[in-house]
C-alpha positions as CSV (number, residue, x, y, z in Angstrom):
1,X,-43.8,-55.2,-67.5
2,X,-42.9,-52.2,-65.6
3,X,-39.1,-51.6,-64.4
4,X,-38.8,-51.6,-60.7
5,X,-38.8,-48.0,-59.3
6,X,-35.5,-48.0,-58.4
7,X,-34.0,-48.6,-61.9
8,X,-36.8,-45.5,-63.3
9,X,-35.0,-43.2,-61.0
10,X,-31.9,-43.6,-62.2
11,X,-32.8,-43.0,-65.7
12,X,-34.7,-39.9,-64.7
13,X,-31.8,-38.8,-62.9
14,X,-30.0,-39.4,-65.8
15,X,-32.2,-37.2,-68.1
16,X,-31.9,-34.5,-65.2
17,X,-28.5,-34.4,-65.9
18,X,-28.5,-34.4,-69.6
19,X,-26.5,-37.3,-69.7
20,X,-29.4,-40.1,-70.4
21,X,-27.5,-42.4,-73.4
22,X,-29.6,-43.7,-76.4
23,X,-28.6,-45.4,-79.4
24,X,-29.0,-43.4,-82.8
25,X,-28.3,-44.0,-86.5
26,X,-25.2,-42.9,-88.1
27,X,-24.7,-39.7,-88.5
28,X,-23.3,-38.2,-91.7
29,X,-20.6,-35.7,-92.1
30,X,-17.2,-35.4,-92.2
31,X,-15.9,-38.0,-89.8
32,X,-14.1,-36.7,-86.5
33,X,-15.6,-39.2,-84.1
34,X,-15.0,-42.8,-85.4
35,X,-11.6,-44.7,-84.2
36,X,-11.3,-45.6,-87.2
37,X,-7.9,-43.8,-87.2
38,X,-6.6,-45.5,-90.4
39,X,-9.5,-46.1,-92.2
40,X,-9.3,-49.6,-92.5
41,X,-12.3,-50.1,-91.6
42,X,-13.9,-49.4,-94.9
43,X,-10.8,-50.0,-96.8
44,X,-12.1,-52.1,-100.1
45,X,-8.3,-53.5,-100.0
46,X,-8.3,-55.1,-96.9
47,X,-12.1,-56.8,-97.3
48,X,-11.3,-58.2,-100.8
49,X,-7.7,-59.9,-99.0
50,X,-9.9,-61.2,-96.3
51,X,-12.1,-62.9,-98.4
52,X,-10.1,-64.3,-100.8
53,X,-7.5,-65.7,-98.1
54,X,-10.7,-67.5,-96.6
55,X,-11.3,-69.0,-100.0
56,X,-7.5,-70.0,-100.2
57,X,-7.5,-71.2,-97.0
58,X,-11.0,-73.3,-97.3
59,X,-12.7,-71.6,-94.5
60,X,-16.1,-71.3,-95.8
61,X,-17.4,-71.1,-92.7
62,X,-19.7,-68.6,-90.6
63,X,-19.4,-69.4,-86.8
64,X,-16.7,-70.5,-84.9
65,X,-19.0,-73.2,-83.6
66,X,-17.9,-73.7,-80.2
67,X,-15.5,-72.3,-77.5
68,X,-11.5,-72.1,-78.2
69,X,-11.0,-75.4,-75.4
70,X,-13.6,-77.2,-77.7
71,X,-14.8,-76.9,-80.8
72,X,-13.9,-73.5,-81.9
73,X,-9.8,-73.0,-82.5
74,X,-9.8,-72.9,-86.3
75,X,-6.7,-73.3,-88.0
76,X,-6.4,-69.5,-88.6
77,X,-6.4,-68.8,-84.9
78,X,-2.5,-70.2,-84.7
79,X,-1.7,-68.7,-88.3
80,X,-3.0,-65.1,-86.9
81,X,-1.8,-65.4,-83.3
82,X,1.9,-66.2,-84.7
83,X,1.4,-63.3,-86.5
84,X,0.6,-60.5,-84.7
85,X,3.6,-61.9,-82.1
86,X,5.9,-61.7,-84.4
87,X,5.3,-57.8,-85.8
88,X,5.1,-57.0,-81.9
89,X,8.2,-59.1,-81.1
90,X,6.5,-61.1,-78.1
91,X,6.7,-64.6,-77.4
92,X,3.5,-65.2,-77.9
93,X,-0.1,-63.6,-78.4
94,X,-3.8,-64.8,-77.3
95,X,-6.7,-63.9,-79.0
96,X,-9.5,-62.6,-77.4
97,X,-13.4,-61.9,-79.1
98,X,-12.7,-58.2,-77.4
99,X,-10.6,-55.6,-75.7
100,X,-13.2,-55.4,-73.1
101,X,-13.5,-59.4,-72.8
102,X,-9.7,-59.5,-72.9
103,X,-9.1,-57.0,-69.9
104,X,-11.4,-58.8,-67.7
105,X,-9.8,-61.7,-68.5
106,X,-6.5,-60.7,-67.9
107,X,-7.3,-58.7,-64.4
108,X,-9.9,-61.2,-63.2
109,X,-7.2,-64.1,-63.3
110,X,-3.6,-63.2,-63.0
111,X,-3.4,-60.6,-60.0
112,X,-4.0,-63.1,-56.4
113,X,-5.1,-63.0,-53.3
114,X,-2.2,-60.8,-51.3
115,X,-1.2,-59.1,-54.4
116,X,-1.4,-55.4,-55.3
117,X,-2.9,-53.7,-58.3
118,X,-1.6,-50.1,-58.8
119,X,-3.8,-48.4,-61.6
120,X,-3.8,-45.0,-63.4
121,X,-6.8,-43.5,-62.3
122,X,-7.9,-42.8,-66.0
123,X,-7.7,-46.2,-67.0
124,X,-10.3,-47.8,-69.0
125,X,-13.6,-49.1,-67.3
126,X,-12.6,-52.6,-68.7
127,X,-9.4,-52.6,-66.8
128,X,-11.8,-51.6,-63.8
129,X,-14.2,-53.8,-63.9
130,X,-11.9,-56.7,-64.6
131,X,-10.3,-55.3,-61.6
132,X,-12.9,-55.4,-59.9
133,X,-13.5,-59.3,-60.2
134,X,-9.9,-60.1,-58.7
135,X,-9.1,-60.7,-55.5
136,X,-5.9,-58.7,-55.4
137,X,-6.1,-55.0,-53.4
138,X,-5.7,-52.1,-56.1
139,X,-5.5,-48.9,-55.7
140,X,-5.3,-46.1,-58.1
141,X,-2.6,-43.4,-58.3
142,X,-2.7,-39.7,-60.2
143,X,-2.9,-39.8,-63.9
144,X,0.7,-40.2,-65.2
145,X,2.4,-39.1,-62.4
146,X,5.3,-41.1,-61.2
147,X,5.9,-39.6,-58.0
148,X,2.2,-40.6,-56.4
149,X,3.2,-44.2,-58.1
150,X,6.4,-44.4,-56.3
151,X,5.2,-43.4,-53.1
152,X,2.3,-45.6,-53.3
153,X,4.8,-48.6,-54.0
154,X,6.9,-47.7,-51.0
155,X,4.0,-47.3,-49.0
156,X,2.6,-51.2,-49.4
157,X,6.3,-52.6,-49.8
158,X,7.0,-51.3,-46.3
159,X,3.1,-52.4,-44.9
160,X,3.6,-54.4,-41.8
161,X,1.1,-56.8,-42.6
162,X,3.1,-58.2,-45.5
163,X,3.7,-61.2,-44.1
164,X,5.7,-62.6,-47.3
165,X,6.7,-60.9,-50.6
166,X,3.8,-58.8,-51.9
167,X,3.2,-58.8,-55.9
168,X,2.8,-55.6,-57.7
169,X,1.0,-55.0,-60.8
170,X,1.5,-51.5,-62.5
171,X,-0.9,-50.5,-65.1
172,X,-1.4,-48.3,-67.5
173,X,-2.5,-47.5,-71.2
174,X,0.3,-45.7,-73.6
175,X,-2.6,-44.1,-75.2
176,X,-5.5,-42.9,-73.2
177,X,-8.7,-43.1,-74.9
178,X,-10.4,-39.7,-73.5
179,X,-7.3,-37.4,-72.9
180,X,-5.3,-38.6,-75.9
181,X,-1.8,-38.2,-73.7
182,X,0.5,-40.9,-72.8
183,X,2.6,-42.0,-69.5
184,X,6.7,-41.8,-69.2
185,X,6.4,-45.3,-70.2
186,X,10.7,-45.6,-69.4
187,X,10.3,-43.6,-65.8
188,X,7.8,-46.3,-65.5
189,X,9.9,-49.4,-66.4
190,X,12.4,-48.0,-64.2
191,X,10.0,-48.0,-61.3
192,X,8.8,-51.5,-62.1
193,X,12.1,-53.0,-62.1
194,X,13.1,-50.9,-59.1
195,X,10.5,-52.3,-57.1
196,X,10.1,-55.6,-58.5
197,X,6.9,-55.0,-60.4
198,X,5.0,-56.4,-63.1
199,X,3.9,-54.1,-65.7
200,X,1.1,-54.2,-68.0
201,X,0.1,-51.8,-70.4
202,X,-2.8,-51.1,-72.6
203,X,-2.0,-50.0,-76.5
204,X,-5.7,-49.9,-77.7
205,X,-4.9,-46.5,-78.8
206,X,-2.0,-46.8,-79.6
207,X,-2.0,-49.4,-82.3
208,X,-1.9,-48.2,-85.6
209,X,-0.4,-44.6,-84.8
210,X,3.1,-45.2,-82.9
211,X,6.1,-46.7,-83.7
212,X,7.5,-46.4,-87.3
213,X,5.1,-49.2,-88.5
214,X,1.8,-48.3,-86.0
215,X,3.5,-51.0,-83.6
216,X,3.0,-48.9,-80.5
217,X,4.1,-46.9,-78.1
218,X,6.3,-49.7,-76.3
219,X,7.8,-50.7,-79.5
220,X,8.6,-47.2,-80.3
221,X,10.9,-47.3,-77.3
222,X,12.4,-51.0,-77.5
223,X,11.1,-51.1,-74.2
224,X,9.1,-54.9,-75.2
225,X,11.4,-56.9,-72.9
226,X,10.7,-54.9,-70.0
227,X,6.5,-55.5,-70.2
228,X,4.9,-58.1,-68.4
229,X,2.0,-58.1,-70.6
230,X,0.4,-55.7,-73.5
231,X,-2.7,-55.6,-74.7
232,X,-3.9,-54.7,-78.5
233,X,-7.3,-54.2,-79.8
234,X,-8.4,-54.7,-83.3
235,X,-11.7,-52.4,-83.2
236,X,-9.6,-49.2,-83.7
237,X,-6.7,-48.5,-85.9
238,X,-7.4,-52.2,-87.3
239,X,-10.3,-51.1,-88.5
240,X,-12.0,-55.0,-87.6
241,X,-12.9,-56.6,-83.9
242,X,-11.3,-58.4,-81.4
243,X,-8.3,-58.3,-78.8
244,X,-4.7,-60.0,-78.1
245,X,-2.7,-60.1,-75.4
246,X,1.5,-60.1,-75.9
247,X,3.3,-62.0,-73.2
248,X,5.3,-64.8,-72.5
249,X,4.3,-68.3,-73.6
250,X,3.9,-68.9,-69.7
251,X,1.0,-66.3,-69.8
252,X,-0.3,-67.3,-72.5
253,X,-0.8,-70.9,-70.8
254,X,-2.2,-69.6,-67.7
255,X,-4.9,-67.5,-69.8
256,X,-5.9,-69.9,-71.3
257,X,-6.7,-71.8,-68.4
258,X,-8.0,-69.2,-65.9
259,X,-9.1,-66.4,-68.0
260,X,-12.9,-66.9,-67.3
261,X,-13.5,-64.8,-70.5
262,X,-12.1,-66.8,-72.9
263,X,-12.8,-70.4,-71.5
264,X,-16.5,-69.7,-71.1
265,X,-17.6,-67.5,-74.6
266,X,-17.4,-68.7,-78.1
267,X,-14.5,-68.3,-80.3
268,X,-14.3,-65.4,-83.2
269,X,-15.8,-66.7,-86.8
270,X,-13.0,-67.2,-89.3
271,X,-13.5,-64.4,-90.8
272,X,-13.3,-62.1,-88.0
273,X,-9.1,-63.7,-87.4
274,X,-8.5,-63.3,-91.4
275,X,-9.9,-59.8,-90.8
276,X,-7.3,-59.1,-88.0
277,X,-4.3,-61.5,-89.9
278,X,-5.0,-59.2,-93.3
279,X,-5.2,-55.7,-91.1
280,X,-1.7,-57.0,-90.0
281,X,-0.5,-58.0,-93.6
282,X,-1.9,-54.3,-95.1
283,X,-0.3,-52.6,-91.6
284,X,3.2,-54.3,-91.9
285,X,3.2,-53.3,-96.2
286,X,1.4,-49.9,-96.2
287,X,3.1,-47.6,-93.5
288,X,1.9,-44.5,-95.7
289,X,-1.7,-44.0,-93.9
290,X,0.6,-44.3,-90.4
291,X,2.6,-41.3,-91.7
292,X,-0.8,-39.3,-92.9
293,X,-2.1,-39.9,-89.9
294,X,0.6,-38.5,-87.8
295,X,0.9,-35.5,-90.7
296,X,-2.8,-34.7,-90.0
297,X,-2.4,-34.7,-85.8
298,X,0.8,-32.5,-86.3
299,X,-1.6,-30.3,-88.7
300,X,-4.6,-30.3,-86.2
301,X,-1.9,-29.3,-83.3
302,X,-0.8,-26.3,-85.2
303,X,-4.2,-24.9,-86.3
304,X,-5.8,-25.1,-82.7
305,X,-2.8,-22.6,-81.7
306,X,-3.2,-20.1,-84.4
307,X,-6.6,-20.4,-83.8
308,X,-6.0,-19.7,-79.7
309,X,-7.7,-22.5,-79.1
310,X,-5.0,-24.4,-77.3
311,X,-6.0,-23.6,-73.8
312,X,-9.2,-25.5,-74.0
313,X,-7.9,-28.5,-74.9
314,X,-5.5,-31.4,-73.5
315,X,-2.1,-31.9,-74.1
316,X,-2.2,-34.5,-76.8
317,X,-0.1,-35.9,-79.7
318,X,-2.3,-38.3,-80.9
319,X,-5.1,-39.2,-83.0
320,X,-7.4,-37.8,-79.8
321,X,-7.8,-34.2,-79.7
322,X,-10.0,-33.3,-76.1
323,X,-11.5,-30.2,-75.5
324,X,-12.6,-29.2,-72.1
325,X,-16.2,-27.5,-72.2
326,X,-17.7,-27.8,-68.7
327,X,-21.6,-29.1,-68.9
328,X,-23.6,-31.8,-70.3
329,X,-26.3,-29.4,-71.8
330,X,-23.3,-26.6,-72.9
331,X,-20.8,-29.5,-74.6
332,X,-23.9,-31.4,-76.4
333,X,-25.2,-27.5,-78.0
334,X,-21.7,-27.2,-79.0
335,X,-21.4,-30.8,-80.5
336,X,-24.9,-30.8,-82.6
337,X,-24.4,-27.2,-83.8
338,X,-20.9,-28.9,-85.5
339,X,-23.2,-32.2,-86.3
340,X,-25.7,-29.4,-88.4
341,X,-22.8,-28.0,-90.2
342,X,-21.5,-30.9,-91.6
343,X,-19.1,-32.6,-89.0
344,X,-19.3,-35.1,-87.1
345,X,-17.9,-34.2,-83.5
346,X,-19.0,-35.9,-80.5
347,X,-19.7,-34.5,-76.6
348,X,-18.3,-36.7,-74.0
349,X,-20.6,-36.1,-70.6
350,X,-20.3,-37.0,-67.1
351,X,-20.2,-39.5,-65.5
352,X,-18.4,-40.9,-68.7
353,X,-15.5,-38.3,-67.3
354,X,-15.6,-36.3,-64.2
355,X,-18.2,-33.6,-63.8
356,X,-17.0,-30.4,-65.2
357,X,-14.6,-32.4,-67.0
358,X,-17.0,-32.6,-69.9
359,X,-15.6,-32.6,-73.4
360,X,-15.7,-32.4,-77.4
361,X,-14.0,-35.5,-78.6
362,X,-12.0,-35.2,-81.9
363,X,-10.6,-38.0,-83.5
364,X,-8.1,-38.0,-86.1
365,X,-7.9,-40.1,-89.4
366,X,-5.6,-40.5,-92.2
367,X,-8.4,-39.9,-94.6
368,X,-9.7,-36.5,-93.1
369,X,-8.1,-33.3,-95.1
370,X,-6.2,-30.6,-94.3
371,X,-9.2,-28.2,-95.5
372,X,-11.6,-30.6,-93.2
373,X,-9.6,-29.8,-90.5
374,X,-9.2,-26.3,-90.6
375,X,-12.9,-25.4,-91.1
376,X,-13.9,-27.8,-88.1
377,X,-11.4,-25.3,-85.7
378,X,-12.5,-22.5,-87.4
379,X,-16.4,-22.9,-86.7
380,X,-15.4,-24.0,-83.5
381,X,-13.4,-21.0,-82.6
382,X,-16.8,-19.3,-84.0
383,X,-18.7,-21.1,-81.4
384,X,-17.0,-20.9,-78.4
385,X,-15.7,-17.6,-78.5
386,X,-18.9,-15.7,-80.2
């Protein structure tokens, strides 16, 4: 059956504008496009631990059979979720089957009617959409900057129409997933308490890289106490699947009874959590591929200036390296002619970011080399510049 005519002119539009998606095989080459930033994903270790602690723990078992409220909260949910609360020093942690299901969960739920969301306007489309779904006001304000976020909050607190004590959410992500930069996460917990605010931030990105065991960004700065709620994902420097969110036990209660997400979706397999439990375990014992990774980001950082190419991209110390190359059709010539030569480099088109805000994605692993690294800028220099 035909699709209606409406939906065939939006793909054609899309394949006007060089941006039509499609799924494709994996591509071979050196590896500067997977989040993968520790390489736990195919680290031999960490699948041989996770299947021999599902023998030790008798979890021979494939699905999770039911929901979390039914059938589906195996023992090894509680083992993992005390966990991953202790190494981020929360009171307690919830886990989700995604980041995605967990940040509709979270947004869809906990801001109310009367309340106000106040959003970086880079945040992820998860935070958006679960956004979205609420039936607080939000509004976004300028990426990292504290000034638009302050005025914004004096704007509403002042609103005549309050008619009682309005609730602010602040959110943001300590690691943002296309520019690679991070908010003045202190400036910001300043503001929050200043105003009264609730704070949530987003460590998908962060996991895994910051803080002096890949604890993230807000452990980094002992600022824990101060955060409402955090969320961590497990399909990135975990190198597995899955979500959690840090809060207070109180949170954790009301999630669990509002979050639409979790109530209504079937719980992760067992060996999805011993997955995420034995990322923790080879995390917490095995800081070394958090110190390669930041020794190839420092590396990359100081290549892209001798190589001048420092202008073209963003201001990043992490494990995401943007650069700016205006045009689908221009970004994606760039990106396959690096594919061809052995890398594996991916464009990033509008509408995924702002038109003319188009972008080679680099991302950084403990396993790539200094040599890898060098001759990726170097042919990239070649091909921008020639």
């Amino acid at each position: 059956m035909k699709l209606p005519e409406s939906l065939s002119y939006k793909l054609q539009q899309r394949a006007q504008q060089h941006a039509l998606r499609a799924l494709s095989s994996p591509k071979n080459g050196v590896d500067f496009a997977s989040n993968d930033y520790l390489g736990f994903a195919t680290n031999t270790q960490l699948f041989s631990n996770t299947h021999q602690f599902l023998v030790d723990q008798g979890k021979m078992q494939n699905g999770a059979t039911g929901s979390r409220l039914l059938t589906g909260n195996h023992e090894l949910y509680a083992v993992s979720e005390q966990a991953i609360a202790h190494f981020h020093q929360a009171e307690s942690a919830l886990l989700f089957n995604s980041g995605y299901d967990a940040n509709v969960g979270f947004f869809s739920s906990v801001p109310q009617k009367g309340d106000i969301i106040l959003y970086d306007e880079l945040c992820h489309a998860s935070i958006r959409d679960g956004i979205r779904l609420s039936h607080a006001k939000a509004y976004k304000f300028q990426h990292n900057d504290i000034e638009d976020l302050d005025r914004l909050l004096s704007h509403y607190s002042a609103s005549t129409y309050n008619l009682q004590p309005t609730t602010f959410y602040l959110v943001t992500e300590s690691v943002f997933s296309m520019d690679g930069d991070s908010p003045n996460l202190e400036e910001l917990v300043k503001l929050a308490k200043q105003h009264q605010a609730y704070l949530v931030v987003d460590e998908a990105h962060a996991l895994g890289l910051l803080g002096n065991k890949g604890q993230g960004l807000v452990q980094q700065l002992q600022l824990q106490d101060k955060i409402f709620a955090r969320l961590v994902t497990f399909g990135k420097g975990m190198g597995c699947h899955g979500a959690a969110i840090l809060g207070s036990t109180d949170l954790q209660q009301y999630l669990v009874n509002y979050a639409r997400s979790f109530i209504y979706t079937t719980g992760l397999p067992p060996h999805a959590v011993a997955s995420i439990y034995q990322a923790y375990q080879l995390l917490s014992h095995s800081p070394a591929e958090v110190e390669k990774l930041r020794e190839n980001i420092q590396f990359f950082n100081q290549e892209k200036l001798q190589l001048g190419l420092k202008p073209l991209f963003v201001y990043s110390k992490s494990a995401i390296q943007s650069a700016i190359i205006p045009g689908n059709q221009k970004v994606k010539s760039i990106a396959q002619q690096l594919q061809n030569n052995g890398f594996d480099v991916r464009a990033i088109l509008s509408p995924t970011v702002p038109e003319g805000q188009e972008r080679l994605r680099f991302c950084l692993h403990a396993y790539n080399t200094h040599n890898e690294i060098k001759a990726v800028l170097q042919l990239l220099s070649q091909l921008v510049f020639e």
